[in-house]
N, C-alpha and C positions, 0 to 999 in steps of 0.2 A: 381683507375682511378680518372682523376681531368678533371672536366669541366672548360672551361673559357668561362665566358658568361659578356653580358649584360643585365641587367635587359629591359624585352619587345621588345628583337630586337627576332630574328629570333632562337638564340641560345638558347631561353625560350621552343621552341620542341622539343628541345634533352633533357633541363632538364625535361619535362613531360614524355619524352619515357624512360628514365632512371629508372626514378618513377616508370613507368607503369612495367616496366622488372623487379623491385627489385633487382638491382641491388647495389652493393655496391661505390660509387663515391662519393668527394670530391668537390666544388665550389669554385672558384678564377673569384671575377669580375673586370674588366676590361670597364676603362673609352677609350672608341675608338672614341672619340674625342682629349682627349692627350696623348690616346696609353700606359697609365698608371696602370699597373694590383693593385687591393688593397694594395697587400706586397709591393707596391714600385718600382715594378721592371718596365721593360720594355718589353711593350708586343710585340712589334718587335722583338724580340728574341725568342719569343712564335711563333708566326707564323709572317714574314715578311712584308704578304699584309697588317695586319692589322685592321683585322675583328673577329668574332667571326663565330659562334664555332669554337672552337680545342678539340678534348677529347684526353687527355693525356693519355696512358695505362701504367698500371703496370711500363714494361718495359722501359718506354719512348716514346716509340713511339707516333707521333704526328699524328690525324687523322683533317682535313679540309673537306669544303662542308655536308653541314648538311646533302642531301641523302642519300649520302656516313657512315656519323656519326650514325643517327637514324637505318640504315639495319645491320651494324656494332651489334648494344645494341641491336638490336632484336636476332641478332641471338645466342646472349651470353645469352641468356635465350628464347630456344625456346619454355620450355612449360608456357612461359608467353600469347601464342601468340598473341603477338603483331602484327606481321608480318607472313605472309603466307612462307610457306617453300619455300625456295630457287629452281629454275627450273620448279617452277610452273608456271601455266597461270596466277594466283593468285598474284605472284609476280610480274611480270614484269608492271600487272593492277594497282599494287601499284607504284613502280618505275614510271608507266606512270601517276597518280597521281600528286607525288611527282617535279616532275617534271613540269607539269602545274600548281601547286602551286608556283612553284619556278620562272618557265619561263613568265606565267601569268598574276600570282598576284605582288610578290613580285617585281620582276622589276620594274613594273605598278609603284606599290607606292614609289621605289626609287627617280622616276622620280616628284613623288608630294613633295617629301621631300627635295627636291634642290635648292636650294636659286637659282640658274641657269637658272631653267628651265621656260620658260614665262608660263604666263597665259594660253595663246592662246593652249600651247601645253599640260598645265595642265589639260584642259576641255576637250582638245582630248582623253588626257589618261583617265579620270573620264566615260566618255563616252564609252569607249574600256570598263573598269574595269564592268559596267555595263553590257554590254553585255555577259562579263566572268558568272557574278553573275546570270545571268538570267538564264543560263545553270544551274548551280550549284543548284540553286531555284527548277529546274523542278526535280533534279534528286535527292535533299533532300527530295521532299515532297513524294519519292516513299519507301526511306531507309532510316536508322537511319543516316550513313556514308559513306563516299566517294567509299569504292569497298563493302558497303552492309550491313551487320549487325552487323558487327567485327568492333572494333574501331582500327584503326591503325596508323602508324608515319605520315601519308599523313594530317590525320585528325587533329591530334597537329599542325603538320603546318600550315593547313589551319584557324585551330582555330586563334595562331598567326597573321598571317594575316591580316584575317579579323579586328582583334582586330584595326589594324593601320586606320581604315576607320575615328574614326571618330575623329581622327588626322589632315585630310588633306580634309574634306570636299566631302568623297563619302559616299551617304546617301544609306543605310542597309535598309531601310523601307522598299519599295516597293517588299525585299525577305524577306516573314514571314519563310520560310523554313529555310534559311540561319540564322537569327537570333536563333531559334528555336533551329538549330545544334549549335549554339554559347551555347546556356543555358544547351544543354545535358552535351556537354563538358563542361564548366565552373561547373559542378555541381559533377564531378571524382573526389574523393578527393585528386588523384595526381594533378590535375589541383588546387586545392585549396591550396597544401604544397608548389608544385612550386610557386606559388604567392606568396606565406608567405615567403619563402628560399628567393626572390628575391627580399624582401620589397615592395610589390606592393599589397598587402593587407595585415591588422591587424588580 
């Protein structure tokens, strides 16, 4: 398998859940600013839109949408368990996770990161993103992780995420819970090799 990623965009939870599954893959990064994968090529041809993740399998086949990606690697190693079996209550608690990470957070700080987008509406969203975290706050300080004691793909992501705060000026303080999950995670040595693989720490 071959990931294509960017170093600290979104596609950094696939390379963690990869990790996490011990799996066997490959890394090709990709500047998706000018669409340029390492070897030269053109990542338009990689996937069209233009983003990241893609996990390349064996075969070829081309997989997009990181939910989609991270339940994909879990289940190619389920006694890793990363992820809850498939038709469980367990699962879909994570899909709905993964999903409000996605739909949430992530968007939320698309919107901080656009040269586009005013002010006015950037302190709406930091304000929204707030409210997100407050949730997230009450329900760290009861569990280690998002569906409970098991660390799973929802929680790479949300690790990600969060990480973009203090990027664009939404202040982590005021959730000791949340930072708190940032340090457990940051402290998995897959969280530590992904860094290194991705030059974002020595």
């Amino acid at each position: 398998m071959k990931l294509y990623y960017c170093p600290g965009t979104c596609s950094q939870a696939v390379h963690i859940c990869l990790r996490e599954a011990g799996l066997k893959f490959e890394i090709e990064k990709v500047d998706i600013k000018t669409k340029q994968m390492e070897s030269g090529r053109d990542f338009l041809t990689i996937n069209p839109h233009g983003y990241v993740p893609v996990l390349e399998l064996d075969d070829g086949t081309r997989l997009t949408e990181l939910p989609a990606i991270v339940q994909y690697v879990a289940d190619q190693a389920p006694a890793s368990g990363l992820a809850p079996a498939n038709g469980t209550i367990a699962r879909y608690q994570l899909q709905g996770w993964l999903n409000f990470v996605g739909g949430e957070l992530h968007k939320s700080y698309s919107v901080l990161f656009s040269p586009d987008a005013s002010d006015s509406y950037k302190n709406v969203v930091r304000e929204r993103l707030a409210k997100r975290y407050a949730v997230l706050d009450e329900l760290l300080g009861k569990q280690a992780f998002l569906t409970g004691a098991a660390f799973t793909p929802a929680d790479a992501y949300l690790f990600v995420a969060s990480g973009w705060s203090k990027l664009v000026g939404v202040d982590l303080a005021p959730f000791p819970n949340v930072l708190a999950f940032r340090s457990r995670v940051a402290a998995r040595p897959t969280v530590e090799e992904t860094l290194k693989a991705e030059g974002l720490r020595k």
